[in-house]
N, C-alpha and C positions, 0 to 999 in steps of 0.2 A: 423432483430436482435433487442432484447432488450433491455435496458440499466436497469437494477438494481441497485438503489442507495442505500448503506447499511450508519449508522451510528455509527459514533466512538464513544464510550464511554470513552476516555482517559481523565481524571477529573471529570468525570461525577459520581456525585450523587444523590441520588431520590430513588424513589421505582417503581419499574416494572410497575404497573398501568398507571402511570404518561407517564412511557418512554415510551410504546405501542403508548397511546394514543398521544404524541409529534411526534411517526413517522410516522401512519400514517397519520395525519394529514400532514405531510411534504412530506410526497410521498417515505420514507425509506419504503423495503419490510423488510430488518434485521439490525442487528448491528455487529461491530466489534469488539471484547476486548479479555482482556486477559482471557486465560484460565487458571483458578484456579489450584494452586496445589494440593489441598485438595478434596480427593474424594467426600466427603460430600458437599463441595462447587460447586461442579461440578453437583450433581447430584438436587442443587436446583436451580443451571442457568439452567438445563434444562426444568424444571417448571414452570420458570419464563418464556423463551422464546415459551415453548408451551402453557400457559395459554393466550400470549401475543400475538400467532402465528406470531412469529418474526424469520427470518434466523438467520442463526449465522457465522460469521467469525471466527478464533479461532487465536488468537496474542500467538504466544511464542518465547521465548528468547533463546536460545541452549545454552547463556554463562548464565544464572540464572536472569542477569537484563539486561536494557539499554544497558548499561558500562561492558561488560562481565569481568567474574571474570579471572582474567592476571593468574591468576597458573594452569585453567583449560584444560586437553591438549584434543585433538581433538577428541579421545574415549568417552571423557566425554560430549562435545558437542554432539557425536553421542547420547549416552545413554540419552539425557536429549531427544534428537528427539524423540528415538524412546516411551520416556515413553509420550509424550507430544500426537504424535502419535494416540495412544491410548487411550491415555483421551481425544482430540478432536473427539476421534469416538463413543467414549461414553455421550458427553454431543448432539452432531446431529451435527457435523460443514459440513458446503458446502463445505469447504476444510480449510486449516491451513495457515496464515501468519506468518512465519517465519523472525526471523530477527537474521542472522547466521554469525556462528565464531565471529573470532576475526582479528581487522585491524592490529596486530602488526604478524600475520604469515608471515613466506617468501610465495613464490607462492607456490614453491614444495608440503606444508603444506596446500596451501588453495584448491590446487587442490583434494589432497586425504581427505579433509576433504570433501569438493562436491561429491566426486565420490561415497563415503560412505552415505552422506546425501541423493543424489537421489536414490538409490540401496537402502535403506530403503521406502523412501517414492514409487516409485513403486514394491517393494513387499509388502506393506501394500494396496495398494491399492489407499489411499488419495492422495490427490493432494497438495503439499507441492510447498508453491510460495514465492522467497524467496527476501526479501524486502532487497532495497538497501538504508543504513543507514549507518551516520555515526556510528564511534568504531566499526561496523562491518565487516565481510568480503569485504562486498559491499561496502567500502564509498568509491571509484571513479571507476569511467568510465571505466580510462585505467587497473583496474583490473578487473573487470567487464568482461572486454571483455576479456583480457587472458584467465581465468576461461570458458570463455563462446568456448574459441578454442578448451581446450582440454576434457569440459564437455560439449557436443552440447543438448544435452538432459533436460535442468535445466528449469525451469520456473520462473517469476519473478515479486515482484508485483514493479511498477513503484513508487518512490516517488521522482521524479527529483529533488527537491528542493535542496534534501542534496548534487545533486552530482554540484547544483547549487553554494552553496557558498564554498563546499571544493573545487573546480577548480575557483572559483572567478569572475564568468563570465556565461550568457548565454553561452550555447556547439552550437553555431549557427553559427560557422566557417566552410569553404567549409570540413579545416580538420577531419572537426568534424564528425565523420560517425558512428552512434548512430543505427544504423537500426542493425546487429546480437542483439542487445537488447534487440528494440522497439518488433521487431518480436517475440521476446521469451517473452514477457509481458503476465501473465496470469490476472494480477487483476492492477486496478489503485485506488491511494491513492492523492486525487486532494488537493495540499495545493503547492502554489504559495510562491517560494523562487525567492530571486534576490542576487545580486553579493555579499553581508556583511551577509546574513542572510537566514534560512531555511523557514522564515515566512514573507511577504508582511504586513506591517499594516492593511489593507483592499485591497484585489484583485478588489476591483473595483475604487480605488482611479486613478487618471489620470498617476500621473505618474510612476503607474506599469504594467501600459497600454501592454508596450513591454513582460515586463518578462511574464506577464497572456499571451499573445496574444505566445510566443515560449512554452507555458507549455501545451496550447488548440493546439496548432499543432503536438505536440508530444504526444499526448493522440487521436490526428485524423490518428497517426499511426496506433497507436496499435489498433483500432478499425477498421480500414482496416484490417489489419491483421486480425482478431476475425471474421470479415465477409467471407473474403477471406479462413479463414478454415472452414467456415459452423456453426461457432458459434451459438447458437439463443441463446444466452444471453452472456451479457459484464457486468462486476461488476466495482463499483466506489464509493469509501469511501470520503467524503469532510473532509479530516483530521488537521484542523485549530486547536493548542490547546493550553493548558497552558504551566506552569511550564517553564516561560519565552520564548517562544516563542508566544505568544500574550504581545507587546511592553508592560511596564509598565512605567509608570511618576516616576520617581528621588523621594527618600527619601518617599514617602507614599508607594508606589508601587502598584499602583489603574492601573491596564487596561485601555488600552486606545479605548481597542473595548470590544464586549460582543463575547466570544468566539462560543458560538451555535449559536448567529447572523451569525459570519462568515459563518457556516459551512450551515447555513439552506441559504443564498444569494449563497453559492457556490453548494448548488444542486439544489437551483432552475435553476444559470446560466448554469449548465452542463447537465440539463436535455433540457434547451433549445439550448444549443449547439449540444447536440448529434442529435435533430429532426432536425435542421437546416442540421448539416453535414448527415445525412443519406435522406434525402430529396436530396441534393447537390451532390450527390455520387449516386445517382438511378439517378437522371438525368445526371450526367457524363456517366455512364456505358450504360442510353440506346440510348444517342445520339451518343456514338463509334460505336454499337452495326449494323454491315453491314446491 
């Protein structure tokens, strides 16, 4: 199996030449962002990523932003999929990142908004993986996983961090049984959260030692899983980014890291974690092996 590192364009600006040339150089085969609303815009990301021969992720929002819009009811989150849908198949996406509904539904609500979300996405065909995030359906575990009883079928892209500081804590309690999740992970969005916060200052500092080291074993899940169904390729966004999530200093508000540093140190370490763990796992499986 292989490991595909895509890049997140979230604050990212430049021009296409620049950005080709920054991924491969870093060992990205595609990028991540949003998908434009604007037909015309769409049709010149497509230009860009083919002149650039670059994959594409496609980011969209079901509630319009981030912060879904509180009056929109769950038809209209439908209609926003199914037109997003469409325009991710129109610009070439590998499949759609989703980041759905809204955290303030009862369950009754988030379930029939799921069951209509997948029931579009496979009758169109694409692959709709739906990112767990806060203000969205997904910002914790213990809904998560309701959702995931009475919609067994959902797919999911991983970005633990959030589900990290809205329970306040590593989930690395025996109670903690994370696996109907890990297993249904279609894509991983690697950005190291601890118990105050979605973002680590730097994932390689010492004493985030723990939180990195519980975030690489729950992405040694899902990549078991991914083998285990015959996968030959795993996707992995290093999604480290601004807009206050890279710490800033008091009264200036100067960053205290360079945010594409972060994300270019966290594909280098995740490409070298993945060779180490599939190295580590071919020899487990052929020393069991009667």
């Amino acid at each position: 199996m292989r490991l595909d590192l895509f890049r997140s364009l979230w604050g990212w600006t430049g021009d296409w030449s620049r950005c080709g040339a920054e991924c491969r150089e870093n060992g990205f085969v595609g990028v991540e962002a949003r998908l434009p609303a604007d037909p015309f815009a769409r049709r010149a990301l497509k230009a860009s990523l083919e002149n650039e021969g670059l994959g594409y992720i496609a980011v969209v929002f079901t509630g319009g932003d981030v912060i879904p819009d509180q009056r929109w009811s769950v038809a209209q989150h439908c209609d926003r999929l199914a037109e997003a849908i469409e325009g991710a198949r129109s610009v070439g996406a590998r499949f759609i990142n989703v980041l759905p509904g809204n955290d303030r539904w009862p369950l009754a609500q988030q379930v029939a908004f799921f069951g209509q979300a997948q029931a579009l996405a496979e009758a169109s065909g694409m692959i709709c993986s739906f990112e767990i995030h806060r203000a969205t359906s997904l910002y914790s575990p213990w809904v998560a996983l309701d959702v995931i009883a009475q919609v067994p079928n959902l797919r999911f892209t991983a970005d633990l961090s959030h589900w990290v500081v809205v329970c306040e804590r590593l989930l690395d309690d025996p109670a903690d049984d994370l696996l109907p999740f890990l297993t249904r992970v279609h894509h991983v969005q690697a950005r190291v959260g601890y118990d105050q916060g979605p973002q680590v200052p730097h994932p390689a500092a010492p004493e985030y030692a723990k939180a990195l080291a519980w975030h690489q074993a729950m992405w040694e899940t899902v990549w078991a899983t991914h083998r285990a169904d015959g996968r030959d390729v795993t996707t992995l966004t290093p999604e480290f980014g601004p807009d206050g999530y890279t710490h800033l200093l008091p009264f200036t508000r100067a960053p205290i890291a360079d945010t594409w540093e972060l994300n270019r140190w966290m594909a280098r370490s995740e490409r070298d974690h993945f060779l180490e763990w599939s190295e580590r796992d071919h020899f487990t499986a052929w020393s069991e092996t009667p």
